[in-house]
Legacy VTK file of the C-alpha trace (Angstrom):
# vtk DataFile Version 3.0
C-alpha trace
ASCII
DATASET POLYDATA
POINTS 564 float
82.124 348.881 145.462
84.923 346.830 146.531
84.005 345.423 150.302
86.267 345.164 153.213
87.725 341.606 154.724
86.920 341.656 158.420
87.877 338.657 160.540
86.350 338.264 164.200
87.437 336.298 167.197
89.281 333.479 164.115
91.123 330.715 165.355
92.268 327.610 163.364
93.655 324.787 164.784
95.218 321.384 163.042
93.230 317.936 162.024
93.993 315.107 164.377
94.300 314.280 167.665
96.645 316.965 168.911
95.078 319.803 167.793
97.615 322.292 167.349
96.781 325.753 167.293
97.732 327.962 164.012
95.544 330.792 164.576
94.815 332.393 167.781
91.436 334.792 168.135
92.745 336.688 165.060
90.515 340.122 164.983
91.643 341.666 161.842
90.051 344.375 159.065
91.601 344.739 155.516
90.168 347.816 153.822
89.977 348.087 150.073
92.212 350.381 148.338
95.241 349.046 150.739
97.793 347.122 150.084
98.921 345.192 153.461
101.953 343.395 154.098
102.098 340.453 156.502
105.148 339.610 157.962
106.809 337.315 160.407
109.471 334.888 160.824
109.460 331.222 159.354
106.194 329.129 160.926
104.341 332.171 162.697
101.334 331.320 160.410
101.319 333.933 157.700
100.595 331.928 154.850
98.042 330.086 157.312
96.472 333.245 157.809
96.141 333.470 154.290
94.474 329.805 153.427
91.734 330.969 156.054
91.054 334.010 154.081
91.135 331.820 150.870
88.962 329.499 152.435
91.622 326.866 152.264
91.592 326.343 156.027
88.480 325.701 158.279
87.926 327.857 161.174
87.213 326.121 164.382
85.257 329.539 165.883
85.161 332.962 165.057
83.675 334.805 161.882
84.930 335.959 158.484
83.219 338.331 156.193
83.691 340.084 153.282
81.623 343.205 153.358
78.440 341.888 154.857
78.805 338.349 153.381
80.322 335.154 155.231
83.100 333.199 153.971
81.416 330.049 155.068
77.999 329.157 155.401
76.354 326.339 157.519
73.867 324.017 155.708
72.632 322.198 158.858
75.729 320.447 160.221
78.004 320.775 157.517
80.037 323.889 156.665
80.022 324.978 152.933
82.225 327.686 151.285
80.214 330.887 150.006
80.865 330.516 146.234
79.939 334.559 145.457
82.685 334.906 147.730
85.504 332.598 146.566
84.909 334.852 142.843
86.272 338.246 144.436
89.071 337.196 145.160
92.584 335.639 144.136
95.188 333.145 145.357
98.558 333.192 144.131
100.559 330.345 146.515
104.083 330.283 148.011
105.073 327.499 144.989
103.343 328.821 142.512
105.617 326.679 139.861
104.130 323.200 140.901
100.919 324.344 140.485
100.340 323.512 136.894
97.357 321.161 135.784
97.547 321.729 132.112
99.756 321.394 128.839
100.086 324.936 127.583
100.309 328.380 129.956
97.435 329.260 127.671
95.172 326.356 128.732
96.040 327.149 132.420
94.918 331.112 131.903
91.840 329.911 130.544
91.186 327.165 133.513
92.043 329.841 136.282
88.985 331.753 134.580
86.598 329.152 133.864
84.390 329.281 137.518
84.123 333.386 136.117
82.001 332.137 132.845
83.635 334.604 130.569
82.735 334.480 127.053
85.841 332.742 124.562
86.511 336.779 123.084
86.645 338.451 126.165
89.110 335.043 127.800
90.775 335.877 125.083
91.091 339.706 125.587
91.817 339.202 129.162
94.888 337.321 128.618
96.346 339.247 126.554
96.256 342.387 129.325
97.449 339.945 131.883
100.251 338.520 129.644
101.580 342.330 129.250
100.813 343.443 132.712
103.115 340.077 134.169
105.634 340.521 132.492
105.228 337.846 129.396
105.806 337.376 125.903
102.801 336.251 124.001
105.051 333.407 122.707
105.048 331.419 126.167
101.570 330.665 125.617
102.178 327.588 123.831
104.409 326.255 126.262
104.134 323.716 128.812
104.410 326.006 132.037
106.991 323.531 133.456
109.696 324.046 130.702
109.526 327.949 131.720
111.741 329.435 134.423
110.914 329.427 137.696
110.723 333.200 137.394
108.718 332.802 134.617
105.985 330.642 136.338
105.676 333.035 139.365
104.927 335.450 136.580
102.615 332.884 134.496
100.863 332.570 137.764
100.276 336.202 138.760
99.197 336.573 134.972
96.618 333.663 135.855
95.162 335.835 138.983
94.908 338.802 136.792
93.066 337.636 134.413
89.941 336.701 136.910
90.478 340.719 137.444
89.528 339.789 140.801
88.882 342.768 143.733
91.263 341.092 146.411
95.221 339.412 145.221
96.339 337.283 148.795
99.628 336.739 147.048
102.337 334.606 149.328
105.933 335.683 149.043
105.216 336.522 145.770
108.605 338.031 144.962
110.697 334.454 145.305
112.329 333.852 141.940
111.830 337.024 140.446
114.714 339.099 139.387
114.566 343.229 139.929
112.470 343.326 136.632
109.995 340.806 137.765
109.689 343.075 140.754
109.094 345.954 139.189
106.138 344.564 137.408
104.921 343.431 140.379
105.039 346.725 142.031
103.650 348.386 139.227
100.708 345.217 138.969
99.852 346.262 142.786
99.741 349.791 142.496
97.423 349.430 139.397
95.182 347.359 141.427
95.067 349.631 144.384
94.708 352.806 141.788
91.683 351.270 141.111
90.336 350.813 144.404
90.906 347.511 145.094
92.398 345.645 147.890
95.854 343.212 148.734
97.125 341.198 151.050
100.537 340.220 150.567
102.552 337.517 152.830
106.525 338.647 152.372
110.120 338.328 153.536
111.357 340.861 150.765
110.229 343.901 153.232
112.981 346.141 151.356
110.900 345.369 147.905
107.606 345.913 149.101
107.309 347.716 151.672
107.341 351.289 150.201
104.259 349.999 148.020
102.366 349.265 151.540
99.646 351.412 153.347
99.863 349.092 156.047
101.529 346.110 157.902
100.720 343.238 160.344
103.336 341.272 162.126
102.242 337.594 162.852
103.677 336.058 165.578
102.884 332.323 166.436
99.791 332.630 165.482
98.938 335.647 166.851
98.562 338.616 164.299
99.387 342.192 165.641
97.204 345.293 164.885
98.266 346.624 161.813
101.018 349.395 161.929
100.771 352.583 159.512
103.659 352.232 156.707
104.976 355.383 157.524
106.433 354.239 160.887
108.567 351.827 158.695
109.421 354.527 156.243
110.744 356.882 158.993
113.990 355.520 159.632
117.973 356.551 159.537
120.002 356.519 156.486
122.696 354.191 157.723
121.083 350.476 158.687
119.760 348.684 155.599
116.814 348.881 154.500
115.148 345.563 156.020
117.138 346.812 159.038
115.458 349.921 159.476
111.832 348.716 158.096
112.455 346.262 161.278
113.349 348.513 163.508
110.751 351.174 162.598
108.040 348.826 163.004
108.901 347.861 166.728
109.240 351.103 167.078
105.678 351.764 165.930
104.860 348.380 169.070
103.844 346.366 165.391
106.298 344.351 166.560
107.369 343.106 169.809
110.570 343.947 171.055
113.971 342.817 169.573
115.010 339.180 172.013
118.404 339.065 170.305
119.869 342.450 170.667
124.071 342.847 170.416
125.529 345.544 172.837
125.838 349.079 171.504
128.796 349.201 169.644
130.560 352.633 168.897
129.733 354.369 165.728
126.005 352.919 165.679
127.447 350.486 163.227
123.810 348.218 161.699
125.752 345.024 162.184
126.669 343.033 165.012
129.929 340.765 164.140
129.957 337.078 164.144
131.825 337.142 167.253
129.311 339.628 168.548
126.018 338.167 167.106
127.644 334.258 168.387
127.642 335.756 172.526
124.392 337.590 172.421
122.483 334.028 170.863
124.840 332.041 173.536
123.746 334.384 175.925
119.962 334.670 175.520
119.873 330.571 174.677
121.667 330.380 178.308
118.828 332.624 179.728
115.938 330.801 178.702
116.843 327.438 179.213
117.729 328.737 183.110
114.205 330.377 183.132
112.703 326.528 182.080
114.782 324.965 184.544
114.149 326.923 187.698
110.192 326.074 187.707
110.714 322.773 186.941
113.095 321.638 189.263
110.994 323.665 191.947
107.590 321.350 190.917
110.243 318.394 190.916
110.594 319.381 194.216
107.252 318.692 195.386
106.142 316.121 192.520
106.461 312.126 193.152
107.890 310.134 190.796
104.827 308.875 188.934
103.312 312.235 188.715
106.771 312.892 187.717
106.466 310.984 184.577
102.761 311.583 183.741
104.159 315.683 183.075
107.148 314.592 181.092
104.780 312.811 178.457
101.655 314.557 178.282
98.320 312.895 177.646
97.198 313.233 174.133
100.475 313.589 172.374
101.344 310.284 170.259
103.858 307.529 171.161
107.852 307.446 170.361
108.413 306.015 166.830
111.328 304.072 169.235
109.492 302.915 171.778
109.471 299.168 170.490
111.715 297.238 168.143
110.014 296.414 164.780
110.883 293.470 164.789
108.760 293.204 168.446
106.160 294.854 166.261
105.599 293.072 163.519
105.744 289.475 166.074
103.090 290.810 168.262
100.994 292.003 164.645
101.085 288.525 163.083
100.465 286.605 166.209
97.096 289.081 166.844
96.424 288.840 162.977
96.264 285.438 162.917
93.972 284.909 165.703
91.533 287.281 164.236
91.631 285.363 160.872
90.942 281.681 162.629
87.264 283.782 163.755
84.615 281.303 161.996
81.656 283.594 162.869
80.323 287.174 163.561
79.798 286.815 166.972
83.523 285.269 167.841
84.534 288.338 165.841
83.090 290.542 167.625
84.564 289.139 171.072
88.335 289.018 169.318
87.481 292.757 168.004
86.849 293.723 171.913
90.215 292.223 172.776
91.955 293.923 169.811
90.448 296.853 170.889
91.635 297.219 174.558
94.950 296.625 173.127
94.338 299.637 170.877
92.985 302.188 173.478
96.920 303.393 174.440
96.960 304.057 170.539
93.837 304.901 169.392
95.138 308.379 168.705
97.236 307.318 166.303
94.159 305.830 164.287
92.031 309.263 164.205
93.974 310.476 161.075
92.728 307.319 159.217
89.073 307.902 160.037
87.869 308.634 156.953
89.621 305.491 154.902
87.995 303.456 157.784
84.517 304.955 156.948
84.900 304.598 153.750
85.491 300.787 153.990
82.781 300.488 156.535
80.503 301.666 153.826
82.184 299.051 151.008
81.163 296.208 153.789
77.381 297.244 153.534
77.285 297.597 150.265
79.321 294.433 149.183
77.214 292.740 151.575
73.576 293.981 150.669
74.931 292.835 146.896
76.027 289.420 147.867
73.275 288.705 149.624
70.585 289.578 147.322
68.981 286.628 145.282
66.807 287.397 141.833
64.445 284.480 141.839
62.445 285.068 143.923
64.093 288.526 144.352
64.831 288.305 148.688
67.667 288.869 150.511
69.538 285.951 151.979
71.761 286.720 155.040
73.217 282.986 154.948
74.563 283.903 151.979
75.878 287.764 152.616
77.114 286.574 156.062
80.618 284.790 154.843
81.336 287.949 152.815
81.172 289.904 155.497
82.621 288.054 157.808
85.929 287.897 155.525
85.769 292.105 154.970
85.080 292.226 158.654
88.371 290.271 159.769
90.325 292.522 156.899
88.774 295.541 158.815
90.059 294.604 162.435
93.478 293.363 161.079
93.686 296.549 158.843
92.905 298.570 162.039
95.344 296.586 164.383
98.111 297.454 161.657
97.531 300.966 161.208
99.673 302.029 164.620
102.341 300.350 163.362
102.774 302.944 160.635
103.517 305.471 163.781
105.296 303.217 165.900
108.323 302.534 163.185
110.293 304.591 161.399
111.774 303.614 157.840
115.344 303.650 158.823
114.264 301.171 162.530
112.796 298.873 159.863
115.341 298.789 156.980
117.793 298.090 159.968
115.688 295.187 161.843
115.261 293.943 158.221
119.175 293.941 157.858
120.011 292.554 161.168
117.499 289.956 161.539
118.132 288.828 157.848
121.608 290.048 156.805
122.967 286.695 156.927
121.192 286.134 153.509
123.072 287.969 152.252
126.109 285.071 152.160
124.110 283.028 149.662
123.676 286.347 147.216
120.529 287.313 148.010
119.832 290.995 148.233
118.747 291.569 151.278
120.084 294.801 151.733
118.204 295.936 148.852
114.708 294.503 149.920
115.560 296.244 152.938
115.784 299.160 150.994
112.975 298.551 149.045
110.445 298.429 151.785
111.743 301.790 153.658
110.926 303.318 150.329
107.868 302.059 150.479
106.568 303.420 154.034
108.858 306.727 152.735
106.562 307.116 149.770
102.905 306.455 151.125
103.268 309.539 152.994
104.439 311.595 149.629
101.524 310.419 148.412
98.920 311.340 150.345
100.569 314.607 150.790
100.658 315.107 147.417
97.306 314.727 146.732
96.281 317.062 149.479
98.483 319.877 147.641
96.445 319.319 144.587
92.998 319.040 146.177
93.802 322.022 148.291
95.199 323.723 144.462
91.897 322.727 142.618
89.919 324.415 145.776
91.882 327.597 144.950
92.099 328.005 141.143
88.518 325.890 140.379
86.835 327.626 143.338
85.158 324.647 144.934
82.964 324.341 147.864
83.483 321.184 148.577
84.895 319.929 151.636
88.754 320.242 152.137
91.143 317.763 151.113
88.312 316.241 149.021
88.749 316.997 144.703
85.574 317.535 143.588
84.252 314.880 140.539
84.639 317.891 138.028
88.104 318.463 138.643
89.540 315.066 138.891
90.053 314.907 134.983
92.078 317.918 135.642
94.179 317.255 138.775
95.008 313.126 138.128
97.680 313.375 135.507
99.793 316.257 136.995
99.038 314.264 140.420
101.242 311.351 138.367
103.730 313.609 137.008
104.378 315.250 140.592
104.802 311.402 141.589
106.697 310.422 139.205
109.208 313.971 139.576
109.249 312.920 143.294
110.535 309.281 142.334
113.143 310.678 140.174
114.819 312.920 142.991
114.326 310.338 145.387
116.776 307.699 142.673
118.892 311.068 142.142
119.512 311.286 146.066
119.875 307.717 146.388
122.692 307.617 143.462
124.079 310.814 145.096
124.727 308.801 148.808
126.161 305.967 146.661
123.284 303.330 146.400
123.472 300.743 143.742
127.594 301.078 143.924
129.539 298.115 144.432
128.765 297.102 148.459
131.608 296.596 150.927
131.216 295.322 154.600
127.770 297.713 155.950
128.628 300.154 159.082
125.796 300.568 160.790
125.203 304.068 162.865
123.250 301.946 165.653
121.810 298.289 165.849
118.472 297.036 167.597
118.114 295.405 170.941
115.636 293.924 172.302
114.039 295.220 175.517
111.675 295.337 178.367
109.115 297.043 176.255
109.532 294.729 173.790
109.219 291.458 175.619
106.272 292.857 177.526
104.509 293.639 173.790
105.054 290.249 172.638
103.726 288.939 176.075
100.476 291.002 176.196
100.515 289.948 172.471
100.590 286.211 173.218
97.957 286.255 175.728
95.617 288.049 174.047
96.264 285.672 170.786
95.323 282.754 173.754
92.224 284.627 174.571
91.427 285.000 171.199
92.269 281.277 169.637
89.913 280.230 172.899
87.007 282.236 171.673
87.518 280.956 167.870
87.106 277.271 169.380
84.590 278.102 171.854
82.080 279.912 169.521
LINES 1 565
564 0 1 2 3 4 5 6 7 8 9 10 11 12 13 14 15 16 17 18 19 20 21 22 23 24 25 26 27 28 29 30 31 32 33 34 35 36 37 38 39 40 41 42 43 44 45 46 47 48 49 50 51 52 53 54 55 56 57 58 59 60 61 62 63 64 65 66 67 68 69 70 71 72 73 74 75 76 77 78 79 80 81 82 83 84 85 86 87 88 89 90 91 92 93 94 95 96 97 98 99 100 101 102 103 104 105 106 107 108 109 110 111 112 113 114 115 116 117 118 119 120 121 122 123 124 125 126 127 128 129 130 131 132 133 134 135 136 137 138 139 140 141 142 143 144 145 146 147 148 149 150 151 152 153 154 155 156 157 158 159 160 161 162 163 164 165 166 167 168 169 170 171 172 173 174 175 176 177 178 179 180 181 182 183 184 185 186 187 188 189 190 191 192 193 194 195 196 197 198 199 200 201 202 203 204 205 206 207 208 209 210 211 212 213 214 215 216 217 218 219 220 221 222 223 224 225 226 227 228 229 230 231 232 233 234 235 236 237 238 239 240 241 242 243 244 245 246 247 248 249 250 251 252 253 254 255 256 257 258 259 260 261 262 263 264 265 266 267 268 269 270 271 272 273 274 275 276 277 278 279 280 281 282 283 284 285 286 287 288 289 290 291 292 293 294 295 296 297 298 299 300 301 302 303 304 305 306 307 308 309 310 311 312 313 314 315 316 317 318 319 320 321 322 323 324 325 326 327 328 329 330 331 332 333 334 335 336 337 338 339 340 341 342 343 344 345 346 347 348 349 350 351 352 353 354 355 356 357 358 359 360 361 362 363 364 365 366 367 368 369 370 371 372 373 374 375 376 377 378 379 380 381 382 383 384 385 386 387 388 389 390 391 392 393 394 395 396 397 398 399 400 401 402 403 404 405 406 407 408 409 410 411 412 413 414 415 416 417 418 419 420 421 422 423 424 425 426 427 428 429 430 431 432 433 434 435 436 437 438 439 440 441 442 443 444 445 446 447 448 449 450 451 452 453 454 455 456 457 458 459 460 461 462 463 464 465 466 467 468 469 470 471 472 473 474 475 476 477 478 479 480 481 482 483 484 485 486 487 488 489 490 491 492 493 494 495 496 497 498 499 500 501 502 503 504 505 506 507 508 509 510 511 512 513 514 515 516 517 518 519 520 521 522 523 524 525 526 527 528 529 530 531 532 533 534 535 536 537 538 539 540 541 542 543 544 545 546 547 548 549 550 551 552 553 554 555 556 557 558 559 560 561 562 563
């Protein structure tokens, strides 16, 4: 029997030191034999709410079950997906067509059933029904999925789903790119699976499509999700608004969804549409409204508030500094001075007293360093190790600190610089260093050295190390849905790396080929006239007091080096 989803008292919130909240105390029951739509506008956390039912997304409290079962499962202090769980069910993501790990759309049926331990016959079997039932010729089978359509891949990924034959599809918008066939088969897919008792929950814009199909459907609303609301209040609407229109209007009708904050006056003839001119003074309007219902309390606490306290509410504590609070060229003065001074260190000990310096400098930013807690772990745990290695001596077998102690001493000063540096890649954007780069150095460019294009160069740089690690949490978070890991999140587990490394290139190198594409496109690499810059640098009181605070505590530091 096909068991219920039930989520209690669920709330997610975001890694790092802000802590955003997606999910708010989401109480929520999907009952099998139902298909549910959620819906929402851009950002209310739909396809959130979906990655916590998928397990994609760690819940900070609350509960989810499926039947009597838990999602997760604690294993002392660490939290550890329920594997009998993760096999009931299946994932289908918003981009479905840059999923792909594999060569052929054959190769990537049989991966998607792989954790399921189905015999080669019966894999075989299966994809044939889920070939038909998507949509597919049996010819595509043999082709890379990325030379198919994009219509095609939504279809070679529902195909994927369906051959797990699992009891729950969480399927997000999974009508983008499909034409009125596609949809069709998709409709007929989902009332198969609920003929058959089974359960879906379905994250959608395309209410017109789907929404006759539904027994049910929840509005999410910044991160809030709304009791679901019978389908029939949606169906019961006039004949003359469209059908989104009237779904819409049913289903605030129903209180699924709150009530309407841009409405146009009544206009004669109960005509659907407002007109631009219309639509353009009811958003003027209502924009007017709430910024005058922000301003009134605020200039009432202004009132009363002094200046510093003033200040202290206009920049919260915990939310992380202005990327233009300093000049990089400030920056990176105030980074070498500090780096050197750590370097000159000839011991542990005087390390350790520079470290203390470097960190009180640190504290106003130390935010910015939680995201890179696990990198600095990690390389906490290469010191030990390199150290216990380098230190060990085979005849007699002993360990000799004398000899371990310049190793670490050198990984040490790498750590505090590397630490010291790792604001920096908060504090300045690209475009504030290709331009400090420019000015500071443009003058180069007289004796035909490209300047401009190093300059270039390095904002590509800082513009791609975030790609990257984005990147690679897409995949890990892909190889936890298709390969059904427990692991922990953002992690790929061992088994899967052979798997996930050479799409995680060819993603790269796709991403490197639009970026040259754009760059060609805003006339890069064309024969350069006379720059015009948008805005140019300046020095300022920030900046002057960084480099000061930076000078004395290089002082402090070059004292302790000589002292110690």
């Amino acid at each position: 029997m096909v068991a219920d989803w039930t989520l209690k008292e669920v709330s997610v919130v975001t890694d790092g030191p802000e802590r955003k909240t997606l999910l708010k105390n989401v109480n929520m029951r999907f009952e099998p034999g139902k298909i549910t739509l959620l819906v929402g506008r851009n950002g209310a956390g739909k396809s959130t709410l979906l990655e916590t039912l998928a397990g994609l997304r760690e819940v900070r409290s609350g509960e989810i079950k499926l039947g009597e079962t838990p999602l997760w499962m604690k294993k002392g202090r660490l939290r550890r997906l329920n594997a009998p769980v993760l096999l009931q069910f299946g994932l289908s993501m918003q981009h479905s067509e840059s999923q792909w790990f594999l060569s052929t759309a054959r190769a990537e049926l049989l991966y998607s059933m792989k954790p399921y331990k189905v015999t080669a016959k019966e894999a075989e079997q299966r994809i044939e029904r889920a070939m038909a039932s998507a949509g597919l010729d049996a010819e595509l089978l043999e082709r890379d999925p990325w030379t198919l359509s994009g219509g095609q891949q939504r279809r070679l990924s529902l195909a994927c789903l369906l051959a797990c034959e699992p009891e729950w599809l969480l399927l997000d918008e999974p009508t983008a790119g499909l034409d009125a066939v596609g949809i069709r088969s998709l409709c007929a897919v989902l009332e198969a699976h609920r003929a058959a008792g089974r359960g879906a929950v379905v994250v959608t814009h395309d209410i017109g499509a789907l929404l006759p199909l539904a027994d049910a459907v929840a509005v999410v609303e910044d991160g809030n999700v709304r009791e679901a609301a019978p389908a029939a209040a949606a169906h019961a609407h006039a004949a003359a608004a469209p059908e989104a229109l009237r779904a819409l209007a049913a289903l605030r009708g129903a209180a699924a969804l709150p009530p309407q904050e841009l409405a146009a006056p009544a206009r004669s003839g109960g005509a659907p549409w407002p007109s631009p001119r219309e639509a353009a003074a009811a958003a003027a309007e209502q924009l007017a409204r709430r910024d005058s219902g922000r301003a009134e309390p605020l200039a009432a606490a202004a009132a009363h508030t002094p200046p510093a306290a003033a200040q202290a509410a206009a920049a919260p504590s915990g939310r992380s500094p202005r990327a233009d609070t300093f000049d990089p060229r400030a920056l990176v003065a105030a980074y070498l001075l500090l780096a050197a001074s750590l370097l000159a260190q000839r011991s542990l000990a005087a390390l350790a007293l520079a470290a203390c310096v470097t960190a009180l400098l640190l504290m106003p930013y130390r935010q910015l360093l939680y995201r890179w807690a696990g990198v600095i772990r990690a390389y906490a745990y290469f010191i030990v190790i390199v150290g216990a290695i380098s230190g060990i001596r085979f005849r007699p077998f002993a360990f000799e600190w004398s000899s371990a102690e310049p190793t670490v001493l050198r990984l040490c000063q790498l750590l505090v610089v590397m630490l010291l540096g790792m604001p920096m890649l908060q504090l300045v954007t690209p475009l504030r260093l290709q331009r400090s780069i420019q000015q500071t150095f443009g003058w180069l460019a007289r004796l035909h050295i490209p300047i401009h294009s190093f300059a270039l160069l390095v904002t590509l740089i800082f513009r791609f190390i975030p790609l990257l690690a984005g990147e690679w949490e897409r995949f890990a978070k892909l190889a936890h849905a298709r390969g059904k890991a427990i692991t922990p999140q953002r992690s790929v587990p061992v088994r899967m790396i052979y798997a996930v490394i050479v799409p995680y290139i060819r993603s790269i190198v796709r991403l490197a080929e639009q970026m040259a594409d754009a760059l060609e496109a805003r006339g890069f690499g064309l024969a350069r006239q006379k720059p015009t810059y948008g805005f140019r640098l300046r020095l300022g009181k920030p900046d002057f007091l960084l480099l000061t605070v930076a000078l004395l505590a290089s002082a402090i530091e070059l004292i302790i080096a000589a002292s110690l």
